[in-house]
PDB file of N, H, CA, C and O in Angstrom:
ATOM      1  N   UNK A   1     -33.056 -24.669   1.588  1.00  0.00           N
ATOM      2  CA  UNK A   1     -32.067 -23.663   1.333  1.00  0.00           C
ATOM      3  C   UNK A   1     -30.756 -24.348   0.969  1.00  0.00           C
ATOM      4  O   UNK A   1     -30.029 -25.002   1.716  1.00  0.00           O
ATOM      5  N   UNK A   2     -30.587 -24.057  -0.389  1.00  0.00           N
ATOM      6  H   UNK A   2     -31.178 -23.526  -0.996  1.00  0.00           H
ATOM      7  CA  UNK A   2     -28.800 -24.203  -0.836  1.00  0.00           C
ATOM      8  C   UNK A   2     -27.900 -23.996  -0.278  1.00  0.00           C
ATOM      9  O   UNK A   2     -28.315 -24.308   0.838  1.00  0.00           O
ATOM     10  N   UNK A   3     -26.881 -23.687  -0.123  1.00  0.00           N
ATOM     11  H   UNK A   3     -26.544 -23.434  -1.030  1.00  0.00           H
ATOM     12  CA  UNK A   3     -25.803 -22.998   0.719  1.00  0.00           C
ATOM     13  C   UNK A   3     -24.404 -23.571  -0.239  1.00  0.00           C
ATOM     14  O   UNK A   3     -23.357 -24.057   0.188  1.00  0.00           O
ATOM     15  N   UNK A   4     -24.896 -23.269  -1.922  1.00  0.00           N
ATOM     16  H   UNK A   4     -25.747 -22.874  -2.269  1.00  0.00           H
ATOM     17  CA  UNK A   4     -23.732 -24.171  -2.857  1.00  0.00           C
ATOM     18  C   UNK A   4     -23.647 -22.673  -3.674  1.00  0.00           C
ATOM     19  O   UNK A   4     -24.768 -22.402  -4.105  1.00  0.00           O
ATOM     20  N   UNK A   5     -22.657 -21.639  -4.007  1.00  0.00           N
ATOM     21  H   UNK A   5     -21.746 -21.859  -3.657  1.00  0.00           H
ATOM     22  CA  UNK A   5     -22.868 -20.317  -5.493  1.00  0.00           C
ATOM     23  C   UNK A   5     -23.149 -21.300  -6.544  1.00  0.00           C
ATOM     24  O   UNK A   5     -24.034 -20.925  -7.312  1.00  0.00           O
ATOM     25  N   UNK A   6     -22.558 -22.651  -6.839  1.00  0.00           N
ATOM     26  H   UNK A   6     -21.838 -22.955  -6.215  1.00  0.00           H
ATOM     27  CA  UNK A   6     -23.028 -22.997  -8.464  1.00  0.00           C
ATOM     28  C   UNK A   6     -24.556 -23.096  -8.658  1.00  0.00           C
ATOM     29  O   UNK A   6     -25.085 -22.950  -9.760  1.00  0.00           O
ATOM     30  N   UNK A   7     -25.395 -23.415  -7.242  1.00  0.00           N
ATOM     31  H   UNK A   7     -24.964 -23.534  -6.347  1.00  0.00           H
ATOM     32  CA  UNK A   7     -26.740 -23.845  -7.429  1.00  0.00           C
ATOM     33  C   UNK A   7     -27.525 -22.637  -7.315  1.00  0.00           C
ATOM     34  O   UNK A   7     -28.727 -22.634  -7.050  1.00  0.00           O
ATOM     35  N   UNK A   8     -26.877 -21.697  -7.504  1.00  0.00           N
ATOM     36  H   UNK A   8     -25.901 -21.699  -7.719  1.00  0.00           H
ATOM     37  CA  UNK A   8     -27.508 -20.196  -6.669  1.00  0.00           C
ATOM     38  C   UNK A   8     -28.758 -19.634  -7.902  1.00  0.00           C
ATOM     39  O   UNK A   8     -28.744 -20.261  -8.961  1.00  0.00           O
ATOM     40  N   UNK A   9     -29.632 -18.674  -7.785  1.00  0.00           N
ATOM     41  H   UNK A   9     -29.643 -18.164  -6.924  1.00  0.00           H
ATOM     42  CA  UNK A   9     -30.091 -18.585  -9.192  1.00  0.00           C
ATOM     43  C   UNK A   9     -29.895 -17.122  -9.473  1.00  0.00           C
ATOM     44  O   UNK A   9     -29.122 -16.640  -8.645  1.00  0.00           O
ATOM     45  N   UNK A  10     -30.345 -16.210 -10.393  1.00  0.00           N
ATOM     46  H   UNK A  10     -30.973 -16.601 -11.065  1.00  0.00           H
ATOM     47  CA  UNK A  10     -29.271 -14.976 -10.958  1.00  0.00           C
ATOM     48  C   UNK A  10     -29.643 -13.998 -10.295  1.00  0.00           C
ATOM     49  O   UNK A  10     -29.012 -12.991 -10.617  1.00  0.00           O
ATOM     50  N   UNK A  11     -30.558 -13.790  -9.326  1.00  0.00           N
ATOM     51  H   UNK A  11     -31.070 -14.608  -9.064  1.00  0.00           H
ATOM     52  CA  UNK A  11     -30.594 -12.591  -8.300  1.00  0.00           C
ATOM     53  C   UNK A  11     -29.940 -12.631  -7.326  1.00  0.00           C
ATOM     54  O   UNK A  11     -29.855 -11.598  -6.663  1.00  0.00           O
ATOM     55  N   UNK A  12     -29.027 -14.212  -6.751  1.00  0.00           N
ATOM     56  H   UNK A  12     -29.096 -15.051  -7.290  1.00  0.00           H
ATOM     57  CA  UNK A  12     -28.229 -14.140  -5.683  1.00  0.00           C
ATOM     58  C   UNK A  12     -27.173 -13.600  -6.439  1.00  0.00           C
ATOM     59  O   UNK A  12     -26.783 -12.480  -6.109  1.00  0.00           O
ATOM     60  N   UNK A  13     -26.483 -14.321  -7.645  1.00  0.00           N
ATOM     61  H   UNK A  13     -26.800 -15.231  -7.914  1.00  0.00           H
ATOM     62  CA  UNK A  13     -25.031 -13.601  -8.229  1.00  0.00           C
ATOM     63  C   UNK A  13     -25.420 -12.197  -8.525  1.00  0.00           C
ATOM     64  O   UNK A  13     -24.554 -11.345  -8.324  1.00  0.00           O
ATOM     65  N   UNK A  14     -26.457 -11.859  -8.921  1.00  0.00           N
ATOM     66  H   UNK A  14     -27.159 -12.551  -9.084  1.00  0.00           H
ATOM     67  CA  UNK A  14     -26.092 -10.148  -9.161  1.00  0.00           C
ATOM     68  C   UNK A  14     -26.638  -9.863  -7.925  1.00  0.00           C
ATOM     69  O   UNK A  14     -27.221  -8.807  -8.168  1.00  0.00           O
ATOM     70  N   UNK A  15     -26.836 -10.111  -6.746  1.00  0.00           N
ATOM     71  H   UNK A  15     -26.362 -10.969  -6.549  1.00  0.00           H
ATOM     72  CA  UNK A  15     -26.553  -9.292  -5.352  1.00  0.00           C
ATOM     73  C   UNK A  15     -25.317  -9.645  -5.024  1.00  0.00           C
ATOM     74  O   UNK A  15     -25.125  -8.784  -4.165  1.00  0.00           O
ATOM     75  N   UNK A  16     -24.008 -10.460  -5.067  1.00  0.00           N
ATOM     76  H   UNK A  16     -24.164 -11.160  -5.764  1.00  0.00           H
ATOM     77  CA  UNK A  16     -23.032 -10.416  -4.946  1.00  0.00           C
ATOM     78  C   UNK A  16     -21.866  -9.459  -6.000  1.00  0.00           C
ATOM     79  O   UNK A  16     -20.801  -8.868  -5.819  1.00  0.00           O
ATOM     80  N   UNK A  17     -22.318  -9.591  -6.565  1.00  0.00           N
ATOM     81  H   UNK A  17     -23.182 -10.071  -6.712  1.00  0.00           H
ATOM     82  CA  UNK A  17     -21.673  -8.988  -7.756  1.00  0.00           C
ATOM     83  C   UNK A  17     -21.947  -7.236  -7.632  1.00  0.00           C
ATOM     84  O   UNK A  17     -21.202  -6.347  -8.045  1.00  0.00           O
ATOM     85  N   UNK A  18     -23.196  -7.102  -6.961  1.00  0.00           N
ATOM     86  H   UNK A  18     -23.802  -7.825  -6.626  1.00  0.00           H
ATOM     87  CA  UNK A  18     -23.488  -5.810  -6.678  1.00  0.00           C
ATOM     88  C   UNK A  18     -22.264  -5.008  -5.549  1.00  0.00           C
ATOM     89  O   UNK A  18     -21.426  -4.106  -5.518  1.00  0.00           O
ATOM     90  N   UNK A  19     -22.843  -6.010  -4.774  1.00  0.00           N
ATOM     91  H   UNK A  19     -23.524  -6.742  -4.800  1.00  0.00           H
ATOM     92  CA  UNK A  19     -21.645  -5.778  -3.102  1.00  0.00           C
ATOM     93  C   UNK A  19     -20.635  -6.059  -3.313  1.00  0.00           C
ATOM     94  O   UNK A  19     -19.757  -5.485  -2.669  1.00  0.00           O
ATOM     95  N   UNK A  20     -20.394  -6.693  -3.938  1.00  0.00           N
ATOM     96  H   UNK A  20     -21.106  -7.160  -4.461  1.00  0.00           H
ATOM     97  CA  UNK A  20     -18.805  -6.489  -4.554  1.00  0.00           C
ATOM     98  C   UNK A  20     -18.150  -5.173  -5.041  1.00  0.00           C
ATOM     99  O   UNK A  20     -17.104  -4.631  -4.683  1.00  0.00           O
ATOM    100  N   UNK A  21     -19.105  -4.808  -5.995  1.00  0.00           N
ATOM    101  H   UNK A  21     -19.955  -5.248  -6.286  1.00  0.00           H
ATOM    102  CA  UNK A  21     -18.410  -3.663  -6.550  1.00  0.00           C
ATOM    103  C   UNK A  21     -18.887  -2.543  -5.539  1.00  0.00           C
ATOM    104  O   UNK A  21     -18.123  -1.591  -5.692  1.00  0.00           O
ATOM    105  N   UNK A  22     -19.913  -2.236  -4.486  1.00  0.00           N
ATOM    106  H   UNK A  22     -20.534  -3.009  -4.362  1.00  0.00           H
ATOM    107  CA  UNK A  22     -19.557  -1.339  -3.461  1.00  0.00           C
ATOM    108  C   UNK A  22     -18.868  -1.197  -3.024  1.00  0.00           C
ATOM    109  O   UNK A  22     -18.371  -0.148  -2.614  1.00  0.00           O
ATOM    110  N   UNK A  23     -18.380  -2.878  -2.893  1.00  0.00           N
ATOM    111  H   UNK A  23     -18.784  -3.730  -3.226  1.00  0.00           H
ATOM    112  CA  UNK A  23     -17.422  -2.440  -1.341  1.00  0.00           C
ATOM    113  C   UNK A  23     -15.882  -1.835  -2.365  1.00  0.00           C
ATOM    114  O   UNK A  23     -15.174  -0.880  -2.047  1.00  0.00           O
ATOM    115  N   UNK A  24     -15.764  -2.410  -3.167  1.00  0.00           N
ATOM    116  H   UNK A  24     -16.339  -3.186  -3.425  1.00  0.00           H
ATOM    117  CA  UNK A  24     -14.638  -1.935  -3.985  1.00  0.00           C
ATOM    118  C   UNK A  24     -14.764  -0.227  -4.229  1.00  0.00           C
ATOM    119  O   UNK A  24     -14.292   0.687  -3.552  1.00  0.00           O
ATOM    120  N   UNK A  25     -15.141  -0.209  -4.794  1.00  0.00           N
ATOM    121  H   UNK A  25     -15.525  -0.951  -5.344  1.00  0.00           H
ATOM    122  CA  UNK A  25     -15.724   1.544  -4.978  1.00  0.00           C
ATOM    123  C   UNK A  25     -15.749   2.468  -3.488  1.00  0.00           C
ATOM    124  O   UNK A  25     -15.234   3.579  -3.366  1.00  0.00           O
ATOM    125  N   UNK A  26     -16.482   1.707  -2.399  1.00  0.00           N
ATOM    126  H   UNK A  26     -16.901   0.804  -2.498  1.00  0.00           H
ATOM    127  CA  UNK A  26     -16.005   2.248  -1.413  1.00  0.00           C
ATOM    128  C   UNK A  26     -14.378   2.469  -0.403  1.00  0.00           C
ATOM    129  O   UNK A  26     -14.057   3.339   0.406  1.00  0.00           O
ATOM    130  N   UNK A  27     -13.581   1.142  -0.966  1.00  0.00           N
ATOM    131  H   UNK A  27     -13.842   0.435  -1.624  1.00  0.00           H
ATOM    132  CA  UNK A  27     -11.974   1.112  -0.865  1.00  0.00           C
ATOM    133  C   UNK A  27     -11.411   2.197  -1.426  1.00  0.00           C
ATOM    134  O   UNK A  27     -10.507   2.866  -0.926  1.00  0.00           O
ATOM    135  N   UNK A  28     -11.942   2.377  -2.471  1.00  0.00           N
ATOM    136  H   UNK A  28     -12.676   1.833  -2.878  1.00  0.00           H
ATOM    137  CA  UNK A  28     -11.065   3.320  -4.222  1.00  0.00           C
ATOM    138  C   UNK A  28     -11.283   4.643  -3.284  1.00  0.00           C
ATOM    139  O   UNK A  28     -10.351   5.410  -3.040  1.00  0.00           O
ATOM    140  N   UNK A  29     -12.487   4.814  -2.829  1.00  0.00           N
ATOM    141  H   UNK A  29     -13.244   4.191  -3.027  1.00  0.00           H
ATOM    142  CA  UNK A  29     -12.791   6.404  -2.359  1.00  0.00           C
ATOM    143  C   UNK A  29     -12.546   6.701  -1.640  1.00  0.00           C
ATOM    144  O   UNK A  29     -12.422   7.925  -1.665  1.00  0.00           O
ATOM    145  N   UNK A  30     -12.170   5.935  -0.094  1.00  0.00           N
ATOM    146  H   UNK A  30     -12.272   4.940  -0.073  1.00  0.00           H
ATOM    147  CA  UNK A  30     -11.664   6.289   0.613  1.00  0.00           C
ATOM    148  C   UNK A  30      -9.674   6.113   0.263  1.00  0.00           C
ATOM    149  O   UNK A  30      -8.625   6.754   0.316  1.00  0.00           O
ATOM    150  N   UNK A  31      -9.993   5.347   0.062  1.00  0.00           N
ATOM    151  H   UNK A  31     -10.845   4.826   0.020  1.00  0.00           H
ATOM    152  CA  UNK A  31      -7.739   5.586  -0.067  1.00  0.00           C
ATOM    153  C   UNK A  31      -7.467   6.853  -1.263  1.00  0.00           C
ATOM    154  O   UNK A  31      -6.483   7.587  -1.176  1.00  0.00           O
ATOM    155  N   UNK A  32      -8.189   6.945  -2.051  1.00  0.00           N
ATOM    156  H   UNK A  32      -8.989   6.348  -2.122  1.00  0.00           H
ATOM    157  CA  UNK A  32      -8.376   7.875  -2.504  1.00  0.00           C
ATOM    158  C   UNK A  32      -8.593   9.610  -1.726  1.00  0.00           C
ATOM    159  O   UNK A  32      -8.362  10.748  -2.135  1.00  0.00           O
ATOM    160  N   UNK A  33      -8.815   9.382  -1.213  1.00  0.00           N
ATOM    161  H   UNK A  33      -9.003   8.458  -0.881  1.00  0.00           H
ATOM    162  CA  UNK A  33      -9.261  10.769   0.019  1.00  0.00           C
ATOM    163  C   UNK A  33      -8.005  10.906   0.945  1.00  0.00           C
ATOM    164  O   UNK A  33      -7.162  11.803   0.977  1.00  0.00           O
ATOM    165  N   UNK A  34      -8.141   9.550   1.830  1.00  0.00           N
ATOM    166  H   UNK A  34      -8.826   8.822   1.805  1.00  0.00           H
ATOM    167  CA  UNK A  34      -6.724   9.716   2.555  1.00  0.00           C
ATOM    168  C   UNK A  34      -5.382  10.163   1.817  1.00  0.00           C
ATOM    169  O   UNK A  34      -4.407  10.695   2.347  1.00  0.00           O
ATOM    170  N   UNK A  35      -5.552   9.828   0.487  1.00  0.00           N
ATOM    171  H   UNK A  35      -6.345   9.396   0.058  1.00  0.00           H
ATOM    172  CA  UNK A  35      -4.159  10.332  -0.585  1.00  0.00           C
ATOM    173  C   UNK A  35      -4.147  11.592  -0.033  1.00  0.00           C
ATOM    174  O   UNK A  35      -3.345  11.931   0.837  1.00  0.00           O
ATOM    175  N   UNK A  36      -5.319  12.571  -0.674  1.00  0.00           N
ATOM    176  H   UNK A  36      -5.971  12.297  -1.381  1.00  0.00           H
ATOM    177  CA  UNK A  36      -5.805  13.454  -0.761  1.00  0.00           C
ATOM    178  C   UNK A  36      -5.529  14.861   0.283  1.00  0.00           C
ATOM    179  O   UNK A  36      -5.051  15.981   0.105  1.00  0.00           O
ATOM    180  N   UNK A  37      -6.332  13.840   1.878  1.00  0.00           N
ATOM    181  H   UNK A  37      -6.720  12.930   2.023  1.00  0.00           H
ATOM    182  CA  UNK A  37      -6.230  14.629   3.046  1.00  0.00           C
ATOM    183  C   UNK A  37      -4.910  15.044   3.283  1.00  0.00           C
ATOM    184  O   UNK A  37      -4.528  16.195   3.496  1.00  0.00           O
ATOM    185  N   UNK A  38      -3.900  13.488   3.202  1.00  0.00           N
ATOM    186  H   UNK A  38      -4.210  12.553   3.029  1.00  0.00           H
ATOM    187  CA  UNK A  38      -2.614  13.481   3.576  1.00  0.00           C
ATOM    188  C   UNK A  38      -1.604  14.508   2.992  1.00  0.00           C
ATOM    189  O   UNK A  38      -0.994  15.201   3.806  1.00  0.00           O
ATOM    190  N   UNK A  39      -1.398  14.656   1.851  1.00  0.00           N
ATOM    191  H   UNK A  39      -1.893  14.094   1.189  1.00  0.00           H
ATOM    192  CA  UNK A  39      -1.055  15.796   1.261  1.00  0.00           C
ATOM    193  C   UNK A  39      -1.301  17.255   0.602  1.00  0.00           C
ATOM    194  O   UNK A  39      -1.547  17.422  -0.593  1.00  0.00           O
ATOM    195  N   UNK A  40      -1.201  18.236   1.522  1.00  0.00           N
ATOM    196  H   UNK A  40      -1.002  18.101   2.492  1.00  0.00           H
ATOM    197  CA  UNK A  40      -2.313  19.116   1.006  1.00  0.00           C
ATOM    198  C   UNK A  40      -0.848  20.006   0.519  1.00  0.00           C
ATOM    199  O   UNK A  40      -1.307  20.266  -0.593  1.00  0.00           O
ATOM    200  N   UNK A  41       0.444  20.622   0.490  1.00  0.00           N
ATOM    201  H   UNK A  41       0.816  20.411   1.393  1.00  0.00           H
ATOM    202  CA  UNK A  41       1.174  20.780   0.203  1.00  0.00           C
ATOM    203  C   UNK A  41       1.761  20.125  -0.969  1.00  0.00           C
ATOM    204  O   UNK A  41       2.446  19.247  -0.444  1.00  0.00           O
ATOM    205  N   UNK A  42       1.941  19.993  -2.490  1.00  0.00           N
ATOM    206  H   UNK A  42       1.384  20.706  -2.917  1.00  0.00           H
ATOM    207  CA  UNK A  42       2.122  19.597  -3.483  1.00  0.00           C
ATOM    208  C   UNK A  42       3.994  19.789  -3.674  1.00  0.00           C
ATOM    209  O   UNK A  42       4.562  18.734  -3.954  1.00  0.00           O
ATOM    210  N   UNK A  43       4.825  20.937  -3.547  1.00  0.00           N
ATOM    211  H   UNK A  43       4.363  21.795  -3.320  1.00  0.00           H
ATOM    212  CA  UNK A  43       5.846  21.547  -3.468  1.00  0.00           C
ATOM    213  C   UNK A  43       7.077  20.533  -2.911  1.00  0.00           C
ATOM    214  O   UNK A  43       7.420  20.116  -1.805  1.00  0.00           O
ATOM    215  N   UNK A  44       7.423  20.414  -3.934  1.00  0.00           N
ATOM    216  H   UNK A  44       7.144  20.753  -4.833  1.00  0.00           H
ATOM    217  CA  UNK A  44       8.818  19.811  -3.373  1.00  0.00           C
ATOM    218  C   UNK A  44      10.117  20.132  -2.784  1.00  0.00           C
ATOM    219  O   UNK A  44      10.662  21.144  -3.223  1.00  0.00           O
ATOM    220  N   UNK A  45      10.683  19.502  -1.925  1.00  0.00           N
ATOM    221  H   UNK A  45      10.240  18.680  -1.568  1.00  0.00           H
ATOM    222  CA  UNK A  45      11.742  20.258  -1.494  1.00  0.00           C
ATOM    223  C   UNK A  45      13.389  19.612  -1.547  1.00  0.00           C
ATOM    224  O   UNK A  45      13.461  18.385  -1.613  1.00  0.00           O
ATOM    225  N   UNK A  46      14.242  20.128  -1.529  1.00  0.00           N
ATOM    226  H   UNK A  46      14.183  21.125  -1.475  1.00  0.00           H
ATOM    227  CA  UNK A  46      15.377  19.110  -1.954  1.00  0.00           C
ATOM    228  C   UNK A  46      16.158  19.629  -0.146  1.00  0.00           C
ATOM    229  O   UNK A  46      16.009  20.692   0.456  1.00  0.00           O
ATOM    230  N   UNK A  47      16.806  18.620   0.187  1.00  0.00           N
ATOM    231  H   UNK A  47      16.927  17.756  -0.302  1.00  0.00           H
ATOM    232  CA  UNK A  47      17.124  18.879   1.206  1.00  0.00           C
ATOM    233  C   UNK A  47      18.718  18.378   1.079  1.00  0.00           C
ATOM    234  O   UNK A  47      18.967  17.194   0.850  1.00  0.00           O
ATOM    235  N   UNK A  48      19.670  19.273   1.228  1.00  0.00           N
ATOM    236  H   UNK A  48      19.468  20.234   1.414  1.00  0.00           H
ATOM    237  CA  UNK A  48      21.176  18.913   1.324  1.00  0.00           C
ATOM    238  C   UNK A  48      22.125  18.460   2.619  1.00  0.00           C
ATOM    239  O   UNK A  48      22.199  19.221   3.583  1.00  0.00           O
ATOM    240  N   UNK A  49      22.702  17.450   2.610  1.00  0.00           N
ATOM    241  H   UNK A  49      22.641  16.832   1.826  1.00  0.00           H
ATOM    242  CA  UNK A  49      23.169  16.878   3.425  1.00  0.00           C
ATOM    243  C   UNK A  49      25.202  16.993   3.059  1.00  0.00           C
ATOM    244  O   UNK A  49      25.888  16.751   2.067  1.00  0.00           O
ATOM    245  N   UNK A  50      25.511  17.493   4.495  1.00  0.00           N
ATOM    246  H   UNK A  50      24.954  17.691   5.301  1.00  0.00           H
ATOM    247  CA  UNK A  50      26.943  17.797   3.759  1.00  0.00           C
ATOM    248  C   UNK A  50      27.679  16.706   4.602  1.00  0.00           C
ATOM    249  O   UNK A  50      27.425  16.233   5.710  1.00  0.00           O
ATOM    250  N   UNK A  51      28.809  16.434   3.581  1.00  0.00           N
ATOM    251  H   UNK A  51      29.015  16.818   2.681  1.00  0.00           H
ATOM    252  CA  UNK A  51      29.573  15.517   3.962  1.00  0.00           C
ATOM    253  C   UNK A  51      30.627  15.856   5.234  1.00  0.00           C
ATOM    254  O   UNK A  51      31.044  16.903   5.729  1.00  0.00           O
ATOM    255  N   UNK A  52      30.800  14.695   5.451  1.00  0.00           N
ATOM    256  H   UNK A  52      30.461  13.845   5.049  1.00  0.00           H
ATOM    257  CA  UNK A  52      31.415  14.546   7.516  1.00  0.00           C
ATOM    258  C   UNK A  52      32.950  13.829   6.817  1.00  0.00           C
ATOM    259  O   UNK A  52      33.434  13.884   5.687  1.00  0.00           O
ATOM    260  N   UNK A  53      33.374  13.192   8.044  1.00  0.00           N
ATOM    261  H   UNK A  53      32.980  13.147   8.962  1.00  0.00           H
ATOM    262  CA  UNK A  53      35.152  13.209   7.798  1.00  0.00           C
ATOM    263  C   UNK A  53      34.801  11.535   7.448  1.00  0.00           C
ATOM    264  O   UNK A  53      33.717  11.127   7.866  1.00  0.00           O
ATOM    265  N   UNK A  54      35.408  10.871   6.933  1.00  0.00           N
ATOM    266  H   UNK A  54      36.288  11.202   6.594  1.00  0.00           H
ATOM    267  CA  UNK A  54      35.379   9.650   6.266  1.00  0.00           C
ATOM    268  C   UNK A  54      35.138   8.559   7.300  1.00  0.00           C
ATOM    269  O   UNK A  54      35.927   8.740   8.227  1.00  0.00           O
ATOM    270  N   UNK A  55      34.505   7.695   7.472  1.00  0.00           N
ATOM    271  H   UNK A  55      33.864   7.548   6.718  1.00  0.00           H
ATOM    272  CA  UNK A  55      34.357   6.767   8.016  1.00  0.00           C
ATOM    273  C   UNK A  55      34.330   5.147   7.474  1.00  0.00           C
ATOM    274  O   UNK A  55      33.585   4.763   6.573  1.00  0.00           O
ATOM    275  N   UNK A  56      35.209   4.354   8.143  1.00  0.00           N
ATOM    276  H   UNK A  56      35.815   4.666   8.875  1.00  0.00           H
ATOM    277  CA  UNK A  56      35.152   2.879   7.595  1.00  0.00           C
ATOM    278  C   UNK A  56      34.005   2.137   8.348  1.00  0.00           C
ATOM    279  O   UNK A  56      33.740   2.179   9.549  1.00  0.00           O
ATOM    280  N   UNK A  57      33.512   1.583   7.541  1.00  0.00           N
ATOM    281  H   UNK A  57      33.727   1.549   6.565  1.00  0.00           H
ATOM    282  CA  UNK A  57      32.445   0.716   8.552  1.00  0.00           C
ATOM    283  C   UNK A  57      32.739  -0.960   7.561  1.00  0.00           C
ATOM    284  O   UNK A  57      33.106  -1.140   6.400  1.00  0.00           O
ATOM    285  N   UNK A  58      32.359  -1.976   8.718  1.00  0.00           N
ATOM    286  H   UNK A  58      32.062  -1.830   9.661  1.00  0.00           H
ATOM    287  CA  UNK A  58      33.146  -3.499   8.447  1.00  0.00           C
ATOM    288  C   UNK A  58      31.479  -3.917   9.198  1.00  0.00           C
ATOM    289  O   UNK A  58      30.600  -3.440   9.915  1.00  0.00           O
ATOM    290  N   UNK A  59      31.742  -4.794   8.648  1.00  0.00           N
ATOM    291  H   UNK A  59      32.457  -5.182   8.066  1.00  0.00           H
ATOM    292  CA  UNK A  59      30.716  -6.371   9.030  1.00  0.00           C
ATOM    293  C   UNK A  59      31.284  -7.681   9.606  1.00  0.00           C
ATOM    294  O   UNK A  59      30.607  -8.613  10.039  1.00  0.00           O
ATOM    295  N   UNK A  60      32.637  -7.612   9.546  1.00  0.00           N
ATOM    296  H   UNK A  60      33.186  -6.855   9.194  1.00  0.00           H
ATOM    297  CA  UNK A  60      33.323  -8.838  10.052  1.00  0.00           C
ATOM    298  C   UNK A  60      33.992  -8.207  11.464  1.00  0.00           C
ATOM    299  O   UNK A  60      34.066  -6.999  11.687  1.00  0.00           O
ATOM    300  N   UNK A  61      34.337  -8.983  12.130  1.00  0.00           N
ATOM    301  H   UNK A  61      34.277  -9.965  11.949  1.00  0.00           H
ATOM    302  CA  UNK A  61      34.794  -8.831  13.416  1.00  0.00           C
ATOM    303  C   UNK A  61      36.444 -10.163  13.574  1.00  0.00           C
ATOM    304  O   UNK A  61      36.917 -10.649  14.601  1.00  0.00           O
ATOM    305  N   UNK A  62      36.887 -10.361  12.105  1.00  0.00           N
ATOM    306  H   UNK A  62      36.503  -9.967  11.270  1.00  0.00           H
ATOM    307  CA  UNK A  62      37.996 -11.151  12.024  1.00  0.00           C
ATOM    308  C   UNK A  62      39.181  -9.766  11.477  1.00  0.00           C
ATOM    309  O   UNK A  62      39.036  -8.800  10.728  1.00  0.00           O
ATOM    310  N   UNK A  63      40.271 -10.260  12.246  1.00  0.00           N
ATOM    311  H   UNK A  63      40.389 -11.045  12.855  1.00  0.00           H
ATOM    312  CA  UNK A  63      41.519  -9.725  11.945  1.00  0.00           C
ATOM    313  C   UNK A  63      41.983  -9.865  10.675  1.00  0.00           C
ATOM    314  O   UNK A  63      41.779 -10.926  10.085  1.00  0.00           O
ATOM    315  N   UNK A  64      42.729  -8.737  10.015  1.00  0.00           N
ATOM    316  H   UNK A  64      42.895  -7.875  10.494  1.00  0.00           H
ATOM    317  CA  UNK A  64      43.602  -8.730   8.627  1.00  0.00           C
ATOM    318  C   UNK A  64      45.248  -9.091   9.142  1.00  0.00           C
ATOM    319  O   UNK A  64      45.823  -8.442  10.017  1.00  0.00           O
ATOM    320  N   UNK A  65      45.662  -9.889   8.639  1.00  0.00           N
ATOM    321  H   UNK A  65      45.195 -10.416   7.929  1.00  0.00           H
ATOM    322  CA  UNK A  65      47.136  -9.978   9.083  1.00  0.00           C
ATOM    323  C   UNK A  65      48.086  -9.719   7.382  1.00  0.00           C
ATOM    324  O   UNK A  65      47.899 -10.326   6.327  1.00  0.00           O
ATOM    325  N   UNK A  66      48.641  -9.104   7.550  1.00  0.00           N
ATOM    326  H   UNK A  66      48.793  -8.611   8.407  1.00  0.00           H
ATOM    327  CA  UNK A  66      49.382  -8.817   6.146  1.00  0.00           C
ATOM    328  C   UNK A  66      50.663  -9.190   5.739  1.00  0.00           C
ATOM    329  O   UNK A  66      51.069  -8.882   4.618  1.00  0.00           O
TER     330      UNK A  66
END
């Protein structure tokens, strides 16, 4: 027994090549679904946010001397 893919002969690569594309196809369909489940409401909504009294906000904690 080999245990090399270059020495493999063409029924091992097309059983990989097979399971490959299951398992892919099986990824696509399920994230695909969860899209799906997750949003069952399509409708968008705009949501308004009203403005408050002004605020300064700083990142430094050094004094301005003028």
């Amino acid at each position: 027994m080999n245990h090399s893919i270059y020495s493999a002969d063409r029924t091992t690569h097309l059983k990989i090549v097979v399971v490959a594309l299951v398992a892919g196809i099986a990824v696509a369909g399920f994230g695909i679904s969860a899209r799906l489940n997750a949003e069952t409401n399509y409708a968008q909504t705009a949501k308004v946010i009203k403005a408050g009294k002004p605020v300064v906000v700083t990142s430094s904690q050094a004094s301005l001397v003028r």
